[in-house]
ZATI-783073 format. One record per atom (N, C-alpha, C): x, y, z; residue in three letters. Coordinates in steps of 0.05 Angstrom, whole numbers, plus 5000, padded with zeros to 4 digits. Example, Ala and Ser with C-alpha at 12.3 -4.5 7.8 and 13.67 -1.06 7.14 Angstrom:
<sites>
526448865156ALA
524649105156ALA
526449345156ALA
525749555142SER
527349795143SER
525850015157SER
</sites>
This chain:
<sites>
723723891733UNK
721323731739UNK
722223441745UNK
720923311772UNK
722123081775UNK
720122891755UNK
722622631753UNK
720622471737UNK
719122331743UNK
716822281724UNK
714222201726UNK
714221861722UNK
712821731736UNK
712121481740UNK
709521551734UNK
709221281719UNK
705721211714UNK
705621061696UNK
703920911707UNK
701820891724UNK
702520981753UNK
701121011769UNK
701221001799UNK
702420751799UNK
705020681822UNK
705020461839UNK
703120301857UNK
700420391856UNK
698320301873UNK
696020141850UNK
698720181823UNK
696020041812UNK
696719901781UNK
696819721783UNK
698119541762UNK
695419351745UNK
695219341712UNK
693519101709UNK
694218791713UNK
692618691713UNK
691718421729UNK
692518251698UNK
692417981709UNK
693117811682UNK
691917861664UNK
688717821666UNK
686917841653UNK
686218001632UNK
687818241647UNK
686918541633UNK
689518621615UNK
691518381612UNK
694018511605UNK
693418441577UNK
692618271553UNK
691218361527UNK
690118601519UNK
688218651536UNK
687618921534UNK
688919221536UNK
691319151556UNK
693019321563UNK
694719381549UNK
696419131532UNK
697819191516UNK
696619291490UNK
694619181479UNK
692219411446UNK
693419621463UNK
692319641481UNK
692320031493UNK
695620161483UNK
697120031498UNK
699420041503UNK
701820111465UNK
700619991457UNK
701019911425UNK
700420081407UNK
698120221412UNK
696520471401UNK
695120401378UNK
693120151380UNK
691920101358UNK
690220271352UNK
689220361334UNK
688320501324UNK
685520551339UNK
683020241337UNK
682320251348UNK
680720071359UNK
679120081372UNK
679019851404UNK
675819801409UNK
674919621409UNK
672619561425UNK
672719341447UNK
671519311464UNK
672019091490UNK
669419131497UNK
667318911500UNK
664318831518UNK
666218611531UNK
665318781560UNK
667218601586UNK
663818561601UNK
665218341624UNK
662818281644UNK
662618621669UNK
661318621681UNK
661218841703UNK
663118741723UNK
664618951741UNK
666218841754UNK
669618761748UNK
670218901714UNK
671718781707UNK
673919041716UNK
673019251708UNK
674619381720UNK
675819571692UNK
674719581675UNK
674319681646UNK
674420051654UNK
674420141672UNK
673520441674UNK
677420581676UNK
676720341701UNK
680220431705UNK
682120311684UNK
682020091674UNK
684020071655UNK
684220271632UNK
681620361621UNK
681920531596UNK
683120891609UNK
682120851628UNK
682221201644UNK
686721151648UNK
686921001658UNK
689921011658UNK
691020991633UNK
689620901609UNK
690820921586UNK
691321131572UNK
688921311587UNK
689121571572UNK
690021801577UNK
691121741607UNK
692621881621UNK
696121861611UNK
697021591600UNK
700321561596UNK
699421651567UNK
697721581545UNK
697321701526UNK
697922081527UNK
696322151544UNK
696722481553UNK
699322541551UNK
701122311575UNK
703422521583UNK
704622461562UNK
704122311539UNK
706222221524UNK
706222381504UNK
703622541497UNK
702922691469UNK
700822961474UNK
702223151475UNK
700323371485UNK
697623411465UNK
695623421479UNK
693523371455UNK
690423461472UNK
688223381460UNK
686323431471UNK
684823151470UNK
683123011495UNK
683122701496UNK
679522731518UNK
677522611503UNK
675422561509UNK
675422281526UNK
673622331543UNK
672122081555UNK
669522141566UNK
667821981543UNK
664821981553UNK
662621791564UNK
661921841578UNK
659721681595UNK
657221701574UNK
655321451590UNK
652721511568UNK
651521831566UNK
650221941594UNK
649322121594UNK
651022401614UNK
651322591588UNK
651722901613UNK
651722921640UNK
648522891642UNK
647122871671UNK
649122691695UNK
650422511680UNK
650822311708UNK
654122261710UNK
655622491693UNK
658522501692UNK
660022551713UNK
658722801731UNK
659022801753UNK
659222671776UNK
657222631769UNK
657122351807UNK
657222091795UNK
657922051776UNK
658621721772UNK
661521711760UNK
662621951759UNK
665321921751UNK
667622101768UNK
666522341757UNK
668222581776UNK
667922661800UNK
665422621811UNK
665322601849UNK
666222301859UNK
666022091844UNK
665721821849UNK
668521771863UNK
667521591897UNK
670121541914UNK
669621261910UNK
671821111908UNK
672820821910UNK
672420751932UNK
670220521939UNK
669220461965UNK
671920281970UNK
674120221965UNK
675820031970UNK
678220201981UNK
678820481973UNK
680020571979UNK
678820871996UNK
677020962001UNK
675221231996UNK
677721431986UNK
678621351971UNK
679721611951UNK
678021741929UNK
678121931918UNK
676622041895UNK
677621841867UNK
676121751854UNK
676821471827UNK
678521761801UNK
677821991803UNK
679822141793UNK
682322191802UNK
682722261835UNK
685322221838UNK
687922071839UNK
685921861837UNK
687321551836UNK
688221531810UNK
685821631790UNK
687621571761UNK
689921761751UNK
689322061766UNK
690422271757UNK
691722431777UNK
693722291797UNK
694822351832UNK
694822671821UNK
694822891846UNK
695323111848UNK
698923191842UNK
699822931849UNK
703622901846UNK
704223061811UNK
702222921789UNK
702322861766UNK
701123111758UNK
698823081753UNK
697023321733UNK
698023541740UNK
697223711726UNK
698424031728UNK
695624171737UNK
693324061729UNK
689924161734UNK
688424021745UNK
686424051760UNK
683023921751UNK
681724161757UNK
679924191731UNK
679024501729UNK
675924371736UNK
675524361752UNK
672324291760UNK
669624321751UNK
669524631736UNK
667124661720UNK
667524481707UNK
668824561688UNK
669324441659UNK
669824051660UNK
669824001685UNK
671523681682UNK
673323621670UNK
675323711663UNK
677223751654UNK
679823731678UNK
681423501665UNK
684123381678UNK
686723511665UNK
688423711674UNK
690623781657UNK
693023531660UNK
694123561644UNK
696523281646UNK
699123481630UNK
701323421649UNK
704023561630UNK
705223381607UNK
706223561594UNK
707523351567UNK
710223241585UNK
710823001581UNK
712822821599UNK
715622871589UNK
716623051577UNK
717823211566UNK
719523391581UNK
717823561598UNK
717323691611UNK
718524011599UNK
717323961576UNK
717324351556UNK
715224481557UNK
713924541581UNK
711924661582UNK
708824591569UNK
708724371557UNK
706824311539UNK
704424171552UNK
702224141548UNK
700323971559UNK
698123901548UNK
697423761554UNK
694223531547UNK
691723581564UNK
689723651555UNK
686923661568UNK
686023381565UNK
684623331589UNK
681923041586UNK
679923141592UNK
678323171563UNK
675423301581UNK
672922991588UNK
671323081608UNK
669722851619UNK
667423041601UNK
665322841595UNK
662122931582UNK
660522741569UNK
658822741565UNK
656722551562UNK
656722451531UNK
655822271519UNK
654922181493UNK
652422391476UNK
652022441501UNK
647222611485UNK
649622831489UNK
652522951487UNK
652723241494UNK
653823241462UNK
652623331438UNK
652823241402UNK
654823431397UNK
652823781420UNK
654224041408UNK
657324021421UNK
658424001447UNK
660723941460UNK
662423771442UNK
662023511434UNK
662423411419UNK
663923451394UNK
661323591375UNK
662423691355UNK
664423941356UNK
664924101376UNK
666024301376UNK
669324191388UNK
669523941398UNK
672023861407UNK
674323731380UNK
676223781385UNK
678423651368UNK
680023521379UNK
678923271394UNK
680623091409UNK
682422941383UNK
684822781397UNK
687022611386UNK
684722331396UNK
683522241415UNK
682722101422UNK
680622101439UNK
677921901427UNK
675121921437UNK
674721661454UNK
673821641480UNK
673221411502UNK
671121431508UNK
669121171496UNK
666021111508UNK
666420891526UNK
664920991552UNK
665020821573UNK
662320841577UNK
661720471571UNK
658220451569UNK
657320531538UNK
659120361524UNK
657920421498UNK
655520361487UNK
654420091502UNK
651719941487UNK
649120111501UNK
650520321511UNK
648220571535UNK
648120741518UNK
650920831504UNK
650021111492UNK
649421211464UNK
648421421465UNK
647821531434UNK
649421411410UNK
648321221404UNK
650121091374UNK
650921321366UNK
649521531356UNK
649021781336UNK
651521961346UNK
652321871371UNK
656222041369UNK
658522041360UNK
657121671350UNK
660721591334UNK
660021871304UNK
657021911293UNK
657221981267UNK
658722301272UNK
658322411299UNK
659022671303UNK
662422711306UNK
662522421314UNK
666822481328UNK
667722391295UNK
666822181281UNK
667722081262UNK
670122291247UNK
669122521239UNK
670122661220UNK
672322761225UNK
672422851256UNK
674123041270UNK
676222721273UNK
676222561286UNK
678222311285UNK
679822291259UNK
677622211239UNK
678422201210UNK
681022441206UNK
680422731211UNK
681022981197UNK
684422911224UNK
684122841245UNK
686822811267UNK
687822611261UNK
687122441248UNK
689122271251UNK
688722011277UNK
686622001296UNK
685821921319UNK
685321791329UNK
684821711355UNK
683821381357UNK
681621371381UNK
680121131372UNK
677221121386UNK
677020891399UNK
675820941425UNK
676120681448UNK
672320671458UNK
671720451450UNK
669020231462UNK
669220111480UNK
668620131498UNK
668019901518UNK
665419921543UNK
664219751542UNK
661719631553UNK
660619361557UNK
658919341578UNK
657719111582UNK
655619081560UNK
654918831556UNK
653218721532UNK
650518871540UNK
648718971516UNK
646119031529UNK
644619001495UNK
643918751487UNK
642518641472UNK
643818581450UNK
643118631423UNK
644218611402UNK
643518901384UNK
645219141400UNK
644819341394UNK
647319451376UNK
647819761378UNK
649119811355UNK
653219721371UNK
652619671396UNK
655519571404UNK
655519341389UNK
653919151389UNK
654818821387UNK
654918881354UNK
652719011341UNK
654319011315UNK
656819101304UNK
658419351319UNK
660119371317UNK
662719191319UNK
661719011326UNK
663618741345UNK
663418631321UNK
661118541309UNK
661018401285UNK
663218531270UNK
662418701260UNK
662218861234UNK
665718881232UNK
667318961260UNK
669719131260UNK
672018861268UNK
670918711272UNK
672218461279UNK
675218401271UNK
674118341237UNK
676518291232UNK
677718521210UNK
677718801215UNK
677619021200UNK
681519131210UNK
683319071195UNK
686419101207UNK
687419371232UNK
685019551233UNK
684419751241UNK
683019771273UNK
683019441268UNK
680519491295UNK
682019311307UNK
681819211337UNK
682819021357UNK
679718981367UNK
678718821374UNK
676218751389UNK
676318481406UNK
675218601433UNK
675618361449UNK
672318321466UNK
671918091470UNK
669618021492UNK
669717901511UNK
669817911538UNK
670617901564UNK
669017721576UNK
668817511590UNK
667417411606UNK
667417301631UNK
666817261646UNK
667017121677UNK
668316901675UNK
666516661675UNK
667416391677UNK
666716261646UNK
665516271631UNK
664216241616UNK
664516221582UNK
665416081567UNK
666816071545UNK
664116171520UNK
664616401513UNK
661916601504UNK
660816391473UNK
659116341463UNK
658916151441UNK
659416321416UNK
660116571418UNK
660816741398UNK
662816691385UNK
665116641406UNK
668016581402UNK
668016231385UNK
665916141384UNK
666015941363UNK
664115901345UNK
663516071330UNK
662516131308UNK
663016341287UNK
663616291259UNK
664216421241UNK
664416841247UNK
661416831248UNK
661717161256UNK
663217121285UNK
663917051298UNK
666517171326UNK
668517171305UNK
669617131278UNK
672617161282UNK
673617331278UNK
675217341300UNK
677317591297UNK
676617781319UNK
674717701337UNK
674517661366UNK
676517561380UNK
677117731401UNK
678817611420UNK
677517501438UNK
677917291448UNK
676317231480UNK
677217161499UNK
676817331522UNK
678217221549UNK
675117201571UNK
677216991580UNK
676216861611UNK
676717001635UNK
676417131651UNK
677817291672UNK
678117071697UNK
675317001700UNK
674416851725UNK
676117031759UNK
674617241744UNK
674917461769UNK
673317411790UNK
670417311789UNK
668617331808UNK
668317061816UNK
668016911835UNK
668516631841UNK
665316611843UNK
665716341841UNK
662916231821UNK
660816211853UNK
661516241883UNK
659616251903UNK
658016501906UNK
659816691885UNK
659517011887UNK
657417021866UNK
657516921839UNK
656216961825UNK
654116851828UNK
654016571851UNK
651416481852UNK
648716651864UNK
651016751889UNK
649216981903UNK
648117311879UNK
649617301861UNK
648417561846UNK
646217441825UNK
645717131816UNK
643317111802UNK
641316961828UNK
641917011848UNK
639516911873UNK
638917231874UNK
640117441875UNK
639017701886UNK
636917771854UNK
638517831834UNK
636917921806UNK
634517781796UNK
634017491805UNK
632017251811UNK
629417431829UNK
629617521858UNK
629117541876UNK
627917861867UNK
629417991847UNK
628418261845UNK
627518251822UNK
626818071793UNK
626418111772UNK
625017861764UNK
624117621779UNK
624017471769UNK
625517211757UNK
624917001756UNK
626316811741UNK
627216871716UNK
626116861703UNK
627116931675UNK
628717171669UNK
627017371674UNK
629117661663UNK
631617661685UNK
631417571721UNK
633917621728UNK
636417391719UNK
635717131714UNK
636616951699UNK
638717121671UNK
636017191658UNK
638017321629UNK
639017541640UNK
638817741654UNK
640617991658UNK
642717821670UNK
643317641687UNK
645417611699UNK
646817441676UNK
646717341658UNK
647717201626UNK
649017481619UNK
647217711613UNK
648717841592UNK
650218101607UNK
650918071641UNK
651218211658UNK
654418141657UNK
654917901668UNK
656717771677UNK
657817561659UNK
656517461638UNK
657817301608UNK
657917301577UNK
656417571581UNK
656417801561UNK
654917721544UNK
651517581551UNK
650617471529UNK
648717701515UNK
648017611492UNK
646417801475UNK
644417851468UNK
643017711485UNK
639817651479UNK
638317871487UNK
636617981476UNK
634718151477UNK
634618191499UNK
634918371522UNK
633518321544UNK
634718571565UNK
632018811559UNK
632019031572UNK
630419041596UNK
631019021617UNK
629819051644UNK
627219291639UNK
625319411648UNK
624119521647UNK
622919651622UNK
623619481594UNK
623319611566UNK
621019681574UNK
618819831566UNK
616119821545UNK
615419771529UNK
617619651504UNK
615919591477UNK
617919341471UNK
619319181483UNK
622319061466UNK
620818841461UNK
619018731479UNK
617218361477UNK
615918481447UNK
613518731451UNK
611518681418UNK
614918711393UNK
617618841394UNK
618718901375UNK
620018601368UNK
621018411391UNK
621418111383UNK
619918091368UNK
617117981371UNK
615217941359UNK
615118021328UNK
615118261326UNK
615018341293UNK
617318281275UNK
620218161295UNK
622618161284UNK
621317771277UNK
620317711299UNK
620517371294UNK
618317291262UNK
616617531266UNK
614517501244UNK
615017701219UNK
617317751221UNK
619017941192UNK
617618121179UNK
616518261207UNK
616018551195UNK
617318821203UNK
619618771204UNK
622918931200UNK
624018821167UNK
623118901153UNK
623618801128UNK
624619071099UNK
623918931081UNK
625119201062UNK
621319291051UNK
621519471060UNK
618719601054UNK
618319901039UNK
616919931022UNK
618120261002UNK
615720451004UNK
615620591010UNK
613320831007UNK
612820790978UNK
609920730979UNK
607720800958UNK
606921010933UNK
607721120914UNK
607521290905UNK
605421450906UNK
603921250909UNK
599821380907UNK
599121360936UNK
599721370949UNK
598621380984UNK
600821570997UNK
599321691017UNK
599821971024UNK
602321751054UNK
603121991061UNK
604821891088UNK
604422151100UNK
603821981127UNK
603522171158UNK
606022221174UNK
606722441181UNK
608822531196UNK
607222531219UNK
609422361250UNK
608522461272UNK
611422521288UNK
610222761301UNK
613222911316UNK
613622821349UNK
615822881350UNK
616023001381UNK
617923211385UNK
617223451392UNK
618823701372UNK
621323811403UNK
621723881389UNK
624823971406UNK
626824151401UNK
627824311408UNK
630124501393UNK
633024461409UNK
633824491433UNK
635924311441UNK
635724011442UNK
633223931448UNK
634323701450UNK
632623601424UNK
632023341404UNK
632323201384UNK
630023301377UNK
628823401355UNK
626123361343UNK
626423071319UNK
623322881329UNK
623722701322UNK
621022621301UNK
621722491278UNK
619722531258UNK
619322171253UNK
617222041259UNK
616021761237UNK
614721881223UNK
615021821201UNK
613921831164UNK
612921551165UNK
610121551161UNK
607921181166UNK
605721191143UNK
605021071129UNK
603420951108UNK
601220791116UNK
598620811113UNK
596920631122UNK
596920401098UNK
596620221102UNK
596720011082UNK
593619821087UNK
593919661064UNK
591819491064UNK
590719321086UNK
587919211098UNK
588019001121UNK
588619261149UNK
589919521146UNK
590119671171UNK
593119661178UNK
594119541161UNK
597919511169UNK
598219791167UNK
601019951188UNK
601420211193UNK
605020191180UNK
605820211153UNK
608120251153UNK
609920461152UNK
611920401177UNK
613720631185UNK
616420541168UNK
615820771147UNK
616920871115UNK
620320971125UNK
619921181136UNK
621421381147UNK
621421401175UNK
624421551181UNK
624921591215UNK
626821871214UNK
626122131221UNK
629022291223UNK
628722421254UNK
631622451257UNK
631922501280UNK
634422741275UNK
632623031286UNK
634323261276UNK
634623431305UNK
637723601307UNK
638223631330UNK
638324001330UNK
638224181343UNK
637824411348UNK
636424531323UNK
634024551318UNK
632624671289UNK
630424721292UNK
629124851292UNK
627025081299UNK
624024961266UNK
622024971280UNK
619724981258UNK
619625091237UNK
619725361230UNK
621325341202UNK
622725241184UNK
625925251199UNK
628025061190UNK
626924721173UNK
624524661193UNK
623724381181UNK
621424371157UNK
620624551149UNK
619524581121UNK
620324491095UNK
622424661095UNK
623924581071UNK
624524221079UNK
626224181100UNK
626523811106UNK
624123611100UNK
621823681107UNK
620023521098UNK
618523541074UNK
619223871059UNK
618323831034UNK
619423741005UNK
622523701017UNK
624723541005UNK
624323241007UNK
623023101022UNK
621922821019UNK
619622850991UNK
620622480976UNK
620122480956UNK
616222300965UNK
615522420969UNK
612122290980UNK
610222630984UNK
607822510982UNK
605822870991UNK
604322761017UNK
603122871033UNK
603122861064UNK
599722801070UNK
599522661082UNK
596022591089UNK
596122731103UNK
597822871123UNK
597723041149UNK
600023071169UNK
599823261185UNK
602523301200UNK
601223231227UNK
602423201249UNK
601223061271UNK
603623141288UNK
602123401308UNK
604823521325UNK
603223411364UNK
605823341372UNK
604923381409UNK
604023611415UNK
602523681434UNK
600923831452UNK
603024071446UNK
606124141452UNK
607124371454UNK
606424371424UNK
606624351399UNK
605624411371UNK
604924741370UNK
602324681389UNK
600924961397UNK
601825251409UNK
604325091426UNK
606025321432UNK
607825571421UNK
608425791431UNK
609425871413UNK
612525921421UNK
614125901390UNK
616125801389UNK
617926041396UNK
620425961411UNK
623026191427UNK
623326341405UNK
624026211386UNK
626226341361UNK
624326401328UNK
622726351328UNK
619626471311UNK
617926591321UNK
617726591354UNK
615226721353UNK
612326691355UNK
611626491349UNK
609826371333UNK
609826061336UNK
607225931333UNK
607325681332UNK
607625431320UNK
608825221323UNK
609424901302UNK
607025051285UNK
605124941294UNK
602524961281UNK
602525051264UNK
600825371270UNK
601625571249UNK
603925621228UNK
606025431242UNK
608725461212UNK
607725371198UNK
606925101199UNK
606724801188UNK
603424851166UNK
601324961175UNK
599425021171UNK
599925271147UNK
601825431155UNK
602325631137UNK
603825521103UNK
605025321112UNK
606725201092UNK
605325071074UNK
602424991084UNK
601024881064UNK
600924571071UNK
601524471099UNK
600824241108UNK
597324171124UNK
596124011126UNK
594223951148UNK
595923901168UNK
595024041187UNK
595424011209UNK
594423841239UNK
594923791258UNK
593723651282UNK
595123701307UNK
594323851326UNK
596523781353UNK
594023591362UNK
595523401380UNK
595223271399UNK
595123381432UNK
592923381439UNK
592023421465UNK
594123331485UNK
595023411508UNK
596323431534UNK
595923061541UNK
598022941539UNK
595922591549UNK
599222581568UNK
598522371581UNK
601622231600UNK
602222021599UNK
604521911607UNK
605721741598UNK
603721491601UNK
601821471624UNK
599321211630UNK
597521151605UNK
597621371585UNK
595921331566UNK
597421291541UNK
600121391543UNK
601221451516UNK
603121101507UNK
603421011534UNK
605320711529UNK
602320531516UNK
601320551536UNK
598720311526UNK
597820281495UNK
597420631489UNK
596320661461UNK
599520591439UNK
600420541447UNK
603720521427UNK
603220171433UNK
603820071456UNK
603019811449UNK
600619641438UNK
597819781431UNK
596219641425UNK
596719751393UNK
598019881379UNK
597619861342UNK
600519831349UNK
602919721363UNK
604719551346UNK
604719281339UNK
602519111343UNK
601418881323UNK
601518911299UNK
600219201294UNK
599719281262UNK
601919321247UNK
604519491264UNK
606019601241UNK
607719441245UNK
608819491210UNK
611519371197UNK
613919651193UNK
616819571190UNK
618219661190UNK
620419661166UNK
620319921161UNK
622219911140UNK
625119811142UNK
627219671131UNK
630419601149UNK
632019711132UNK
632020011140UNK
633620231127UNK
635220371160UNK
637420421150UNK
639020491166UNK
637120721193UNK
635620901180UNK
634421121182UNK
631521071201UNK
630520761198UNK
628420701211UNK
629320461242UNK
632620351227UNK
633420251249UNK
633820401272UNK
635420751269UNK
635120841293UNK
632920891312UNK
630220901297UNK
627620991303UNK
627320711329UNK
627620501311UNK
626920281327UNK
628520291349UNK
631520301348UNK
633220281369UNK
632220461391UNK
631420641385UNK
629520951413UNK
627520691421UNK
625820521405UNK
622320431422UNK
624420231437UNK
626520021425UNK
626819751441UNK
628719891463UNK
630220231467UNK
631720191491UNK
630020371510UNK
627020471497UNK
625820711518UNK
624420561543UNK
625020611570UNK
624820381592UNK
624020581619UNK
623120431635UNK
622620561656UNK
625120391679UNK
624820491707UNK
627820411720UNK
626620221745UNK
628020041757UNK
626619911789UNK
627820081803UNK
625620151827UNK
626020271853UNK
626220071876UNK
627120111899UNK
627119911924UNK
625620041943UNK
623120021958UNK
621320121976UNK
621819932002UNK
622919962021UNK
621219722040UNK
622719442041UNK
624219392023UNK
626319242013UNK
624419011987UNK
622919191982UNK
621719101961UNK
622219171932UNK
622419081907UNK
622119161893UNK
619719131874UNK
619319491865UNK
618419591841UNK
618819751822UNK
617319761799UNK
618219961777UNK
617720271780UNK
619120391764UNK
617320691769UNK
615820711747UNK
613320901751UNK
611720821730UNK
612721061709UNK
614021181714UNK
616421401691UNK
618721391673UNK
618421341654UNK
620121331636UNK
623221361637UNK
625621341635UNK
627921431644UNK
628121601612UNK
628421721627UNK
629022091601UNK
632322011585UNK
632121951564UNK
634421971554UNK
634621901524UNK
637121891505UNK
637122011479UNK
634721821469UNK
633721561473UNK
631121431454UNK
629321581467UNK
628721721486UNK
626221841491UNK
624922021467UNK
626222151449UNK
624922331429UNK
623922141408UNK
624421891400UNK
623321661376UNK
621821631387UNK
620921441419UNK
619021391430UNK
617121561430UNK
617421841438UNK
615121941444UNK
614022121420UNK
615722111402UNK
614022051370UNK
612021891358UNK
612921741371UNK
612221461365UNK
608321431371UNK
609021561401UNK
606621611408UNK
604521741401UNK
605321971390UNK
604122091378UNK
602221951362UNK
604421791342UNK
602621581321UNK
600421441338UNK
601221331366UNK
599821201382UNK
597321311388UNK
596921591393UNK
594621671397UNK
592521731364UNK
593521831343UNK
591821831319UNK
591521681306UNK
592821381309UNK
592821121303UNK
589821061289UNK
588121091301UNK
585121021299UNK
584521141277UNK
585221391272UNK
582021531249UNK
584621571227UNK
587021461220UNK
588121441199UNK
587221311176UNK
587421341154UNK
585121291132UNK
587221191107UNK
586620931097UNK
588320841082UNK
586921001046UNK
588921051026UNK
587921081003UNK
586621380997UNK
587521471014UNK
587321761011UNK
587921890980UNK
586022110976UNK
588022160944UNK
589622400939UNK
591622260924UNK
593922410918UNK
592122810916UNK
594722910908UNK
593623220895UNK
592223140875UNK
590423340866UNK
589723290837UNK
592123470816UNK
593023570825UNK
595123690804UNK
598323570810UNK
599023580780UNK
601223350784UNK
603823590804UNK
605023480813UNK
608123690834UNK
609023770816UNK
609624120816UNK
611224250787UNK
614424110793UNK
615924170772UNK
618224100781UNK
619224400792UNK
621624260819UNK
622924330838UNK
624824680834UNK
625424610808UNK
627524820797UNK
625425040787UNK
623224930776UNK
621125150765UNK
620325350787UNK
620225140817UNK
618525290827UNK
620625490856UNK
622525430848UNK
624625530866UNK
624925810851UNK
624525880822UNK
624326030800UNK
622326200799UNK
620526190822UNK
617426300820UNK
617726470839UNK
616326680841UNK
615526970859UNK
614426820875UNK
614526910898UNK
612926810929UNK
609526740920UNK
608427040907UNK
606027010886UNK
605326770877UNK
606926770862UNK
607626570835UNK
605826240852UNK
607826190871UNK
607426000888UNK
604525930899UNK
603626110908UNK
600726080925UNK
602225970950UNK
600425830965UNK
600225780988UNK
602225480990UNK
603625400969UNK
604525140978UNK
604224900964UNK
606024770958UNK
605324550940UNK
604124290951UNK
604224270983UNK
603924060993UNK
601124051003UNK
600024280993UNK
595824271010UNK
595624000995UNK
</sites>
């Protein structure tokens, strides 16, 4: 076997990028980087994981936000600078031993050359089951502040159990679960963390929480260039929002600020007036479950309390992934509260692949009140979600943060008509879509919710007694 060079000779990092190159190079354990767009973050990590390959035969992830768009934004994707394929460039046909195309999957030889080799599989963040079923040496999120927080909890174990190492990198997109990570991992001996910027000296890097931040300047994009990209985002978004997207686009700032949100202005709002706070379910007041049910993809549950004055507090948030109406019985009758009512979407009524039978009728059988919710669309279901989030407060439990994280990233997308721009009036489908449209749910029964409901009249047997009891024994359910 002749020997292998690599990187390609067609492709070397840049000053800028050589901090970053060397963490890579070094094998820190592990890595986060919020760079500006344009920096060039796709290819530096993709070549890292390619000399990683030849160096260590193994199995080596890299994931994009979503499944859906792995394909044509990565693995069909040609370099308008070169029109080469951005895979062959990282992975020449000279080198790899594969590219198995279904699968997206890059073979790489051990550099060795004993027959041995390394897979790279390409796949999405929302892909949990792929995921969990992989035993990579090493996990790559490209577009971290895009994707499913809820993957690091799925790779965690399998990393942990290898021995492994995990790579972040993304452009800034609020003060979501990336930038906390930035906080949090900063100065952790385990982590390397860097933040990238244009021209622009980030105010992070001088203040207590940056330390242990790296910060670089690139000043890749010359400042006539950048003037023209906040005259175009101006021109398509407005003063203000294209103003701040081009801040947290290009200087990685952190301010709130989702292009097309639906709910992120009323969720400021409740954050500026501290109702994201520590809030506890009631012992004596019932809590309402509202769904948005799902079996591949997330079934999503708010647990909400009516409170005094008409305040709606959201107690609880779970978010459960392939599990069938049944299955969720026992889950909600293991919460320590008794139920004013269950509150299912329009499918509720349907009947289920793998029972048979309907939400409803499970849920109803179990000894819950029941409700589906009528057929409504998205024109009715945003409005009614924004007019009662004045009312509610928020619990600041790990469990209600993800809930929130689904309403502040669920967004609709701009279209260009004519050379005009507008919004679409459709939601962009992706992992916060199942919190949101839970959410809604609440949005539509909002109204005839009834504070002070009364408890059972009989006190809850205990748990072990009644696990101890004949089906008989039981009646219909502890939770009527």
């Amino acid at each position: 076997m002749p020997d292998l060079i690599y990187p390609p000779e067609t492709w070397n990092p840049r000053p800028d990028q050589m901090p970053l190159w060397l963490a890579l190079q070094e094998g820190v354990e592990n890595i986060e980087a919020i760079t500006h767009r344009q920096y060039g973050k796709d290819e530096l990590f993709q070549h890292a994981t390619a000399c990683n390959a030849l160096e260590r035969p193994a199995s080596y992830t890299y994931c994009l936000p979503k499944t859906v768009d792995v394909r044509k934004n990565m693995w069909e994707a040609v370099n308008p600078r070169t029109g080469i394929s951005r895979i062959d460039e990282i992975y020449p046909e000279s080198i790899r031993l594969a590219k198995l195309e279904r699968d997206m999957i890059i073979r790489m030889p051990h550099e060795q050359g004993d027959g041995k080799f390394s897979n790279i599989m390409y796949t999405g963040s929302d892909n949990h089951t792929g995921l969990r079923g992989q035993t990579s040496l090493e996990y790559n999120f490209s577009e971290w502040a895009y994707c499913d927080p809820q993957s690091l909890a799925v790779i965690r174990p399998i990393v942990t159990a290898n021995g492994g190492k995990m790579r972040f990198f993304t452009t800034a997109y609020g003060k979501n679960h990336a930038y906390k990570m930035l906080i949090e991992n900063a100065r952790k001996p385990n982590w390397r963390c860097f933040l990238v910027t244009n021209n622009k000296r980030h105010p992070l890097a001088d203040l207590p929480e940056g330390r242990g931040i790296i910060h670089i300047q690139s000043h890749q994009i010359p400042e006539d260039k950048m003037k023209e990209i906040l005259e175009e985002n101006i021109q398509l978004y407005g003063p203000e929002v294209g103003t701040a997207l081009t801040e947290q686009e290009y200087e990685c700032s952190f301010e709130e600020i989702v292009p097309g949100s639906f709910y992120l202005d009323l969720l400021l709002i409740a954050e500026r007036e501290g109702r994201i706070t520590n809030i506890a379910p009631r012992p004596e007041l019932p809590v309402y479950a509202f769904f948005d049910i799902g079996f591949t993809d997330p079934t999503a549950i708010w647990y909400v309390q009516v409170k005094e004055q008409g305040w709606l507090d959201c107690v609880g948030y779970d978010e459960l992934t392939i599990i069938s109406a049944p299955e969720l019985v026992p889950i909600l009758k293991k919460r320590a509260w008794y139920y004013g009512g269950l509150y299912l979407p329009h499918d509720g009524a349907h009947h289920e692949f793998t029972s048979g039978t309907t939400a409803e009728s499970i849920m109803t059988t179990a000894g819950f009140r029941t409700e589906v919710m009528p057929r409504t669309d998205d024109a009715q279901q945003i409005p009614s979600v924004r007019t009662i989030l004045s009312r509610c407060r928020f619990a600041n439990t790990p469990e209600v943060q993800r809930g929130l994280e689904c309403l502040r990233h669920f967004h609709n997308t701009p279209k260009m008509k004519d050379g005009r721009m507008s919004w679409s009036p459709r939601p962009q489908h992706d992992w916060s879509s199942h919190g949101a449209k839970a959410f809604a749910t609440l949005g539509y029964f909002a109204p005839e919710l009834q504070a002070g409901v009364k408890p059972p009249t009989k006190r809850l047997p205990d748990p072990l007694r009644v696990a101890a009891m004949s089906y008989d024994q039981r009646g219909q359910g502890w939770m009527r």
